[in-house]
N, C-alpha and C positions, 0 to 999 in steps of 0.2 A: 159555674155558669158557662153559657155556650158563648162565643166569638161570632160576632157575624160582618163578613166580608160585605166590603163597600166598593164595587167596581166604578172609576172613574166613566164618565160618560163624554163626547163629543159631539155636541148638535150641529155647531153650525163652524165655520170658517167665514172671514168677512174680510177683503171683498174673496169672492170665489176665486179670482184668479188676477190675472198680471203679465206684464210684455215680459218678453225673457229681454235681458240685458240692463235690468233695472233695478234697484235696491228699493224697498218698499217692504211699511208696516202693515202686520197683517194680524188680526186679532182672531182668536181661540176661542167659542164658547163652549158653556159646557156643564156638568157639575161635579163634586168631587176634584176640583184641583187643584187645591192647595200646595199637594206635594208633588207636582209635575216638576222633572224633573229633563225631559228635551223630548225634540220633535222626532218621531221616526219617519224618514221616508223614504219612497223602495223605488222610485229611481231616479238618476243621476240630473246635476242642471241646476240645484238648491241646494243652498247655503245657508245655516241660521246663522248671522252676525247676532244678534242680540236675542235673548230670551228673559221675560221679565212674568212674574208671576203677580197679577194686578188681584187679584183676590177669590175666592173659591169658584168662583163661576167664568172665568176670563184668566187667559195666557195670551200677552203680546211678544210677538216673535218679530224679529225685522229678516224678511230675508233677502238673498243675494242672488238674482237670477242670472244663468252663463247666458252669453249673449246665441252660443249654440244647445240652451238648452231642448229636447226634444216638446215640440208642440203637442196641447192635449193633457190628457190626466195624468195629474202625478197623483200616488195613493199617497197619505198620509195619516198617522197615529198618533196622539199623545202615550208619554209612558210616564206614571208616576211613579213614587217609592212605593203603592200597594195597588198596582194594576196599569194593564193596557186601555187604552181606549178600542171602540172598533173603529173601521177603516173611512175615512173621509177623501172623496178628489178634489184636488186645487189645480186650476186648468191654465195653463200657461199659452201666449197668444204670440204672436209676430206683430200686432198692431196696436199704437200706442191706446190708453186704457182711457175715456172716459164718461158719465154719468149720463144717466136719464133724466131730464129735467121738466117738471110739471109746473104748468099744465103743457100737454102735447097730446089731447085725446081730440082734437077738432082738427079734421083732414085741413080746414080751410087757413089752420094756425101751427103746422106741424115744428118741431124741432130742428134748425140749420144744424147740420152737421160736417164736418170736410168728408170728402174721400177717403176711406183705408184708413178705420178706426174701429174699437170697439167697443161699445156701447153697452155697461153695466144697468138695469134697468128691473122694475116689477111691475108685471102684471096683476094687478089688482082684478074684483071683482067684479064683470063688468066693465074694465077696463082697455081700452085701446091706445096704442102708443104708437104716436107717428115721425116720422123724422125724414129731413130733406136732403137731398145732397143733386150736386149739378154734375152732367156729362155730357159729352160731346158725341156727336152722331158717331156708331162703331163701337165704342167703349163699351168694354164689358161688364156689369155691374153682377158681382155675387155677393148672398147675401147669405150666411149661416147662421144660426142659433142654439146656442147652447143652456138647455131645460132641464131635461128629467136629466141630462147626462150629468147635471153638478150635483144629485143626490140628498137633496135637499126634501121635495114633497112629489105626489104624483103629479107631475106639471107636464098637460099636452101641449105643444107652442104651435099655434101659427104663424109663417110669415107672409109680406105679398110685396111685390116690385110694382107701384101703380105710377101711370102717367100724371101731371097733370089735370087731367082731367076726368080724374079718377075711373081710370078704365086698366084691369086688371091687367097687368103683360105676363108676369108669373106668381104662382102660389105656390106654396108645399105647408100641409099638416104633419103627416108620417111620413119618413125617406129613410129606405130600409140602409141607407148608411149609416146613419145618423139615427139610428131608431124610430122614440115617439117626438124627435127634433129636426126642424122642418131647414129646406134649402132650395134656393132661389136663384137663378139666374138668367140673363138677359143679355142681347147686344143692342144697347141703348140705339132708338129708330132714329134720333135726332137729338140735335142742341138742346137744353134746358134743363128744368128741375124734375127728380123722381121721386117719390114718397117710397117710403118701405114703412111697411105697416107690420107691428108686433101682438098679438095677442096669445090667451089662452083660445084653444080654438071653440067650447064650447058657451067662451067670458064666465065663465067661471073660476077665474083665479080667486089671489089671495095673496096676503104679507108674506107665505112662503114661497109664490112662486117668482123666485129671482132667474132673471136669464141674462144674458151675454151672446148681443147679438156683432158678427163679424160683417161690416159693410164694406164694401173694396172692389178692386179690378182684377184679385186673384184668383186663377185658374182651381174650379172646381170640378172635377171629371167625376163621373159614378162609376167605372170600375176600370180594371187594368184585364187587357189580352197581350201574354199569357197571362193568368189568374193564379199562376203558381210558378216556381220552378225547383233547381236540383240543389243543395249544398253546396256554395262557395263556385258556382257557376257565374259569369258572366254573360247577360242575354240582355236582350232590347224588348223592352216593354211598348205596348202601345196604350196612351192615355185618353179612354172613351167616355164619350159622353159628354165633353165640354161642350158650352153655348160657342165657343169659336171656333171649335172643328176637334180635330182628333189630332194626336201628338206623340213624337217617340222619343225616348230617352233610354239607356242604356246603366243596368245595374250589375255591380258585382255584389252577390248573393253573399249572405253570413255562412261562417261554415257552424256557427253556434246552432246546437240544438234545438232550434225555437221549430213551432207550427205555426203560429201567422206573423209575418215581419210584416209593419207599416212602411208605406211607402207614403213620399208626401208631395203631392204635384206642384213642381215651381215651374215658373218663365219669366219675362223680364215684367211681367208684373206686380208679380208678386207671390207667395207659397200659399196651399189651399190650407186653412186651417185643425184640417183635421187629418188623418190617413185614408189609406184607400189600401186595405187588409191583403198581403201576398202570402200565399201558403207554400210553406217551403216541405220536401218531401226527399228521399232517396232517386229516385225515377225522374227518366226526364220527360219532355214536351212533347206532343203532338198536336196540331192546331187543324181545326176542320178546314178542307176546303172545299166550296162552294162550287157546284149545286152536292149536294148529300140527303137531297131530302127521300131519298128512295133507297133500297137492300143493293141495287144495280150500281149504284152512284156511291156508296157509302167511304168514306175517308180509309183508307186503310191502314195500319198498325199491327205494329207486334207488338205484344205484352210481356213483361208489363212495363207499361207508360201514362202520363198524365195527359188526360184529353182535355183538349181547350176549346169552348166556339164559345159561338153569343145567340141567345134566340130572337132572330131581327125582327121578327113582326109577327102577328099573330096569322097562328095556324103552322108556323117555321118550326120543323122538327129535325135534329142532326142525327145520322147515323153514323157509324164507326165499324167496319169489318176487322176480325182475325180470326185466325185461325188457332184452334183447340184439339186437344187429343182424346179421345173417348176417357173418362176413371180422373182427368185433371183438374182442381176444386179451384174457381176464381171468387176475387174478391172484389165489388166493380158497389164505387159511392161516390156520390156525387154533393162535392160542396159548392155549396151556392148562397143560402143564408148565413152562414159561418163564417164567409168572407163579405158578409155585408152587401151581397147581390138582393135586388127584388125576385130572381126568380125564386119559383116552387118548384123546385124539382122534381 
């Protein structure tokens, strides 16, 4: 008679994620696990102190998070004695961890919250999830959420930073940083209470769609110029697109073989929660300068080198001259969704 193989399954991880510096139980579901046997996970910052095998459908693991563990997805597997799991992300945060508590779907009744925390919650069907937190005129409120990126269900997430009196100051549904996972931020116009509103964006959730929304003062930039640089170089970044201005900070580049090193924007507020994607390359930098919007004006370069601008407003086109030799074959792409830019190149 034939054998027929039983591959272990992984659906869910609970809670999704955790402050690094923390030790905390984190339950496995699943089916097929009886004979699990440890956790794989592929990269550094987690620790399994305890693993307990609660019964075919469920593995409780206690883990040990560094207090410099890297923020964002860790991938993770079970492996039994007759199989892998596939791949699950458990997302680790800089801000202490806690709960959505209902009801909180009536603006007029929202959820107190402190400052610089983050907020495990679900969006139901139909569902709107409010919470409150106070700022002082100046203060910068960012807000992130983390949806479709815990790999859970198709979950599109809105969020919104409202006054008061219920008058919208920012929103985001899709933000090509972040994906189909929306980001918000503000410099609070005055004293008082702000709402941040959580939903799916069409209220069409559901019991799968779980998020982890980041409320805080920490600096969220949408991209970095330069956008790339050279192997185990040293260069000064500038960090674009904060709500409080633009900002430099200075990196020595890996000399490890990777293509996009994450970068993670801190100041004395706080670190943004997620990366801001740098592509590392052989070639060094070239940075447009301004006016180049014409063949006469164009930025000039020898090749080969990595070209930098930003396209500032619409109708804003950059050029770039050099010179080429009649029979010499170039190779000329341009990333820009790859490092988690809006443009369309």
């Amino acid at each position: 008679s034939s054998a027929l193989a039983a591959s272990p399954v992984l659906s869910n991880i609970l809670p999704r994620g955790a402050q690094r510096g923390v030790e905390t139980e984190i339950s496995f579901h699943g089916q097929r696990l009886e004979d699990a046997q440890e956790i794989l996970i592929y990269e550094p910052g987690i620790e399994v102190t305890k693993f307990e095998v609660v019964n075919p459908t469920t593995v409780k693991v206690t883990f040990k998070i560094a207090p410099d563990a890297m923020l964002g997805s860790h991938r993770m597997r079970i492996r039994t004695a007759t199989g892998v799991t596939d791949l699950r992300p458990f997302f680790v945060g800089a801000l202490p961890e806690i709960s959505e508590k209902e009801p909180n779907s009536d603006f007029a009744a929202p959820q107190p919250i402190p400052m610089n925390v983050t907020v495990n919650g679900t969006a139901d069907n139909e569902d709107v999830d409010y919470f409150v937190v106070e700022a002082k005129k100046g203060e910068r409120i960012s807000v992130e959420v983390e949806g479709i990126r815990l790999g859970i269900t198709l979950f599109d997430a809105f969020v919104s930073i409202m006054n008061a009196a219920r008058f919208e100051l920012s929103s985001s549904d899709d933000n090509a940083l972040v994906w189909q996972d929306g980001v918000a931020s503000i410099v609070a116009p005055e004293d008082g209470k702000y709402i941040i509103q959580v939903r799916e964006s069409s209220y069409a959730g559901n019991g799968a769609c779980l998020y982890r929304v980041h409320i805080g003062n920490f600096p969220r930039p949408s991209g970095l110029l330069p956008a790339g640089g050279k192997y185990g170089e040293s260069l000064p970044v500038k960090f674009i697109g904060d709500v409080l201005g633009d900002r430099e900070a200075t990196f020595t580049l890996p000399t490890e073989r990777l293509t996009n090193f994450p970068i993670f924007a801190t100041d004395d507020k706080g670190i943004a929660p997620s990366q801001n994607w740098f592509r590392l390359s052989d070639v060094g930098n070239v940075i447009e300068q301004e006016p180049n919007e014409t063949h006469d004006n164009a930025t000039r370069f020898t090749a080969p080198l990595a070209l930098n601008g930003i396209i500032g407003a619409p109708g804003d086109n950059d050029n770039f001259r050099f010179t080429a030799k009649k029979g010499e074959a170039y190779d000329i792409r341009v990333h820009a969704r790859s490092i988690r830019s809006p443009l369309d190149p």
